[in-house]
N, C-alpha and C positions, 0 to 999 in steps of 0.2 A: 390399484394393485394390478400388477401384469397378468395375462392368461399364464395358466400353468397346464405344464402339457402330461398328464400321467397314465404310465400303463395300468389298465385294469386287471387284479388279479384275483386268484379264485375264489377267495373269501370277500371279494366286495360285491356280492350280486346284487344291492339296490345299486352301486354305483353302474354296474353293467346293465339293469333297468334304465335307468336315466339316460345311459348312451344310446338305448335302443329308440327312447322316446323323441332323443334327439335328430335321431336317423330319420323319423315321421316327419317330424316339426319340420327339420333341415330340407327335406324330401317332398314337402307336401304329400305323403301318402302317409299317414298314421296309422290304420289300419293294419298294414302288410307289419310295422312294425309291432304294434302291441296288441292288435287283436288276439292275438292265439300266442302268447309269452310263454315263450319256453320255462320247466321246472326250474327251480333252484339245485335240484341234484345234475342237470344236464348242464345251467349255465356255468357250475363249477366243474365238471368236465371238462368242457370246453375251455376255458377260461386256464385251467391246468393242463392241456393237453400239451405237445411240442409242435403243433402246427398252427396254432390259431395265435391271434393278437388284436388285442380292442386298444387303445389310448384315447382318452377322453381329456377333451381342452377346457379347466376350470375357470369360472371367471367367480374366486370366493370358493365358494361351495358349489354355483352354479355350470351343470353342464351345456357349453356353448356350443361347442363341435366335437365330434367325435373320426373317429376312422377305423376298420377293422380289415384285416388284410390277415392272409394265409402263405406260409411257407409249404412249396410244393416240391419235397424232393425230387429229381429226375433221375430215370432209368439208364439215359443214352450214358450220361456222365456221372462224375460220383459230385455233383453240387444241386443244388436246389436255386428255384425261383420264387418273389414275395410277389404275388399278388393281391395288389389293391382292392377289396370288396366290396366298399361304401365308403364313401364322404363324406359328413356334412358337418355345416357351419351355420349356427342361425342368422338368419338376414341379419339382428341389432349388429353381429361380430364379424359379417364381413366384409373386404376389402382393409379388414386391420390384420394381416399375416398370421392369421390363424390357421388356415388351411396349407399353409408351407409349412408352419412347424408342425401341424401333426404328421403328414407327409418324411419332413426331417425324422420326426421319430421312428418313423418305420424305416427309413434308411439307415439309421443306426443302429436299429435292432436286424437289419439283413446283413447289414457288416458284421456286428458279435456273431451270426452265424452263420458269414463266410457264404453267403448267398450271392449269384452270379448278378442277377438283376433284377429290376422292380417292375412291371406290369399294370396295367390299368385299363379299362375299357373308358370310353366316355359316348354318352347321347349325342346325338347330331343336332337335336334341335335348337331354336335359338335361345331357347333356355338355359339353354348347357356352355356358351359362348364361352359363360365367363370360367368356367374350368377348363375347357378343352384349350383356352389360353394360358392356364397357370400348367396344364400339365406340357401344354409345350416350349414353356418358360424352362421346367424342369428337364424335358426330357428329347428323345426322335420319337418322331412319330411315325405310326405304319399303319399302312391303311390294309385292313384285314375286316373280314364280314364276322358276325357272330351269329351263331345258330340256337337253341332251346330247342332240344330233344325230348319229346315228354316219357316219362317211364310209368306213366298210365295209361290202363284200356279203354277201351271207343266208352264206357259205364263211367271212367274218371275215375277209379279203382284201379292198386297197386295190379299189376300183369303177376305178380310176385306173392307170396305169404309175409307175411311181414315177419322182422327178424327181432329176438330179444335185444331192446335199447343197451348199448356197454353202460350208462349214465343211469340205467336201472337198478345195478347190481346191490 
C-alpha cells in the first residue's frame, strides 16, 4: 500500500498525538515532543486555527512522517509566508520520497492560500546532511544565522503574568 499523505484536522487529536510522537521518534528527542502534551481543547485550537497546519504520512494506519508548518501573514505586503516547523520521517521510511511529499503538501496548501513562499531552517550538522540536501533539491538557499531570544527571567520564570489561554475558553 502507498504512503498516504493527510492533513490533520481538528477533531483528530489522537491522530495529531501520533504526529507529535513521530516528531520524537523522527528527531530522536521524544521528550520535547511528548513529555508535557498539549490539552485536547488546545490541540483542537490549533489544529482549527487559519495559521497552523500538521500533515501526517500514513503507511495503513501507521504514522510514518509527519510535518507542521505555519502561515505567517506579512505587514510590509498584503501576502503571507509558510514556514516549515518540523520534519520528520522514521528511519524504516526514509529515502522512499516521503519527505518530498509531505513538503508537496504543504506547497499546495501555500498555493490555495496564495502564500508568496515557503521557508525552512535546517541543522548544520552532519546529521542533518541528508535534509539540507533535499531541501536544496527543493529550494535557494540563504545563508542567515538564527537567534532564540528567551522571554524568561534570570529565575527561568515568565518576565510577564501569564495571560488566560484563548484554547481555555
Amino acid at each position: 500500500m502507498p504512503i498516504q499523505i493527510h492533513r490533520v484536522g481538528p477533531d483528530e487529536i489522537a491522530l495529531m498525538e501520533a504526529v507529535a510522537t513521530t516528531f520524537g521518534e523522527g528527531s530522536d528527542a521524544p521528550e520535547t515532543y511528548t513529555g508535557r502534551r498539549p490539552s485536547a481543547a488546545y490541540l483542537r485550537c490549533l489544529l482549527a486555527g487559519e495559521t497552523f497546519m500538521a500533515f501526517a504520512a500514513l503507511d495503513g494506519s501507521a504514522v510514518v512522517g509527519a510535518i507542521a508548518a505555519y502561515e505567517l501573514p506579512k505587514f510590509e505586503q498584503e501576502r503571507s509566508e509558510v514556514y516549515i516547523y518540523d520534519l520528520a520521517v522514521l528511519a524504516t521510511h526514509r529515502r522512499q520520497g516521503v519527505a518530498t511529499a509531505l513538503i508537496e503538501a504543504v506547497r499546495t496548501e501555500a498555493v490555495r492560500r496564495g502564500a508568496w513562499v515557503i521557508f525552512v531552517q535546517a541543522d548544520t550538522g552532519v546529521e542533518d546532511a541528508p535534509a539540507i540536501a533535499l531541501y536544496t533539491r527543493l529550494g535557494r538557499r540563504e545563508e542567515v544565522l538564527h537567534f532564540d531570544i528567551p522571554v524568561t527571567g534570570a529565575d527561568g520564570r515568565p518576565d510577564h503574568p501569564p495571560t488566560r489561554p484563548r484554547w481555555d475558553s
